[in-house]
C-alpha positions, 0 to 999 in steps of 0.5 A: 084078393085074387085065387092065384095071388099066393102062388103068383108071389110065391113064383115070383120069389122062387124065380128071382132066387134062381136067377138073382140071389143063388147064383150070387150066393159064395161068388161075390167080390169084396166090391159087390158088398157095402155098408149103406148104414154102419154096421148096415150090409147091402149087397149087388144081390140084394138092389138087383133082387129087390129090383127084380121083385118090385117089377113083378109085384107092380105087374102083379097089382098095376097102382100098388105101392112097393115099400123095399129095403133097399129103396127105404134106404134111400128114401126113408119117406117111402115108409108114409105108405105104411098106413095108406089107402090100397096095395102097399108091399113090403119087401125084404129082397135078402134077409140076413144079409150079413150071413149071405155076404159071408156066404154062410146060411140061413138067409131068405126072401120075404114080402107082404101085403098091407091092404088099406093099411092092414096086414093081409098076405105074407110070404117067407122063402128060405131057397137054400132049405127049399122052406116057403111059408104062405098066408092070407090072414083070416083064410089060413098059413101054408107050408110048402103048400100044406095047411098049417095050424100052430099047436094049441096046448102049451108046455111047460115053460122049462121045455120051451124052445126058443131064442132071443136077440140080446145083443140088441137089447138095453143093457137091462132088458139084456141082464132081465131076459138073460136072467131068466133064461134058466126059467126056459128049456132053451134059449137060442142066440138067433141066427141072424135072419128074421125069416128063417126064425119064423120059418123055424116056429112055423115048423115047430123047432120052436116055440117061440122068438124074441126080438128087439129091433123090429123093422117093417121088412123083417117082420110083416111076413113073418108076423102075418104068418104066425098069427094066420096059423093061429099063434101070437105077435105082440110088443112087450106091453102085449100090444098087437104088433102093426108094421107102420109102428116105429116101437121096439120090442117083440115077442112071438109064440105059438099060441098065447099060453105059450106067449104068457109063459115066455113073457113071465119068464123072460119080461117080468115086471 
């Protein structure tokens, strides 16, 4: 992997913000926002966003793959690429994009690198609070350009912070998860964008972050992220989590002491 292709991402992502996803952000019009599946919003931002992002990254890395959002969702066979041979990127052009189109925050622009199948590089970017996470797995994480290492110890479980998306739990994860809340310091609804949940573990607002629905897009970056700062990403049964699976269900923590603790808590049984 070239030296510079950290920055060269980042950059890539800082400029398609400035020129793409901020100058849309509170200035669209009811035509600019449809739903590509019920309940799915896409907006004129996220296509012109993802499209500015798969030119850059094919620049980048001439033959690589780009797996985006908005082209899965048009052809879902794209996700074959998952598990291939080479480059393959992940792209989610504007997550939380239900917060963008209402023109409330947080919201971000996120991409990773699977090489031969295998998570390798992850980028998070949060434009609006200026937050941008970086990593290559087995060479270390980067907060605005700082070395970052997750906290070893683990508190108590009745001062853990974290949250939960329970809306998209079944009904009895649901009644479990929220049944064991009081065992945990603070459980926190979400904030309806995968980025901006890891970008707050990463810098400690809290421990950790459960989710149910866990498509490619909203969680190879983050998960890569976490893990190259030395926390843990893992499916409910404790398996590792790997982008090309099609299960639900994750839980992430700082370190496995914590992810243990939360799992006792909340997933018991």
């Amino acid at each position: 992997m070239a030296d510079t292709l950290l920055d060269d991402v980042a950059g890539l992502l800082r400029e398609t913000a400035e020129r793409v996803v901020l100058p849309s952000f509170r200035h669209l019009d009811a035509a600019d926002v449809t739903e590509k599946a019920p309940g799915e919003l896409v907006t004129v931002a996220d296509r012109r966003s993802e499209e500015v992002i798969t030119a850059g990254l094919l620049r980048m890395r001439p033959g690589s793959v780009v797996v985006g959002e908005e082209a899965v969702a048009a052809d879902p066979g794209l996700l074959r690429h998952l598990r291939s041979a080479g480059d393959v990127w992940l792209v989610d052009p504007i997550d939380g994009t239900a917060n963008f189109a209402a023109g409330r925050r947080p919201f971000a622009l996120m991409i990773s690198l699977l090489a031969d199948g295998e998570p390798a590089a992850g980028w998070v970017f949060d434009p609006l609070a200026g937050t941008l996470a970086t990593a290559r797995l087995g060479e270390g994480a980067y907060l605005n350009g700082r070395a970052l290492r997750l906290p070893a110890e683990a508190p108590p479980v009745g001062d853990l912070r974290g949250a939960a998306m329970t809306r998209f739990l079944p009904p009895s994860s649901r009644r479990t998860v929220e049944s064991g809340a009081a065992r945990v310091g603070e459980l926190l609804p979400g904030q309806h964008c995968a980025g901006r949940e890891y970008l707050d573990l990463l810098t400690g607002e809290q421990q950790f972050v459960l989710f149910w629905r866990t498509l490619p897009w909203d969680h190879g970056p983050g998960t890569l992220l976490v893990r190259a700062a030395g926390g843990v990403a893992r499916r409910f049964d404790g398996t590792d989590y790997h982008p090309a699976d099609s299960d639900d269900g994750l839980l992430v923590a700082v370190n496995e002491r914590v992810w243990d603790e939360v799992h006792a808590a909340l997933l018991p049984g």
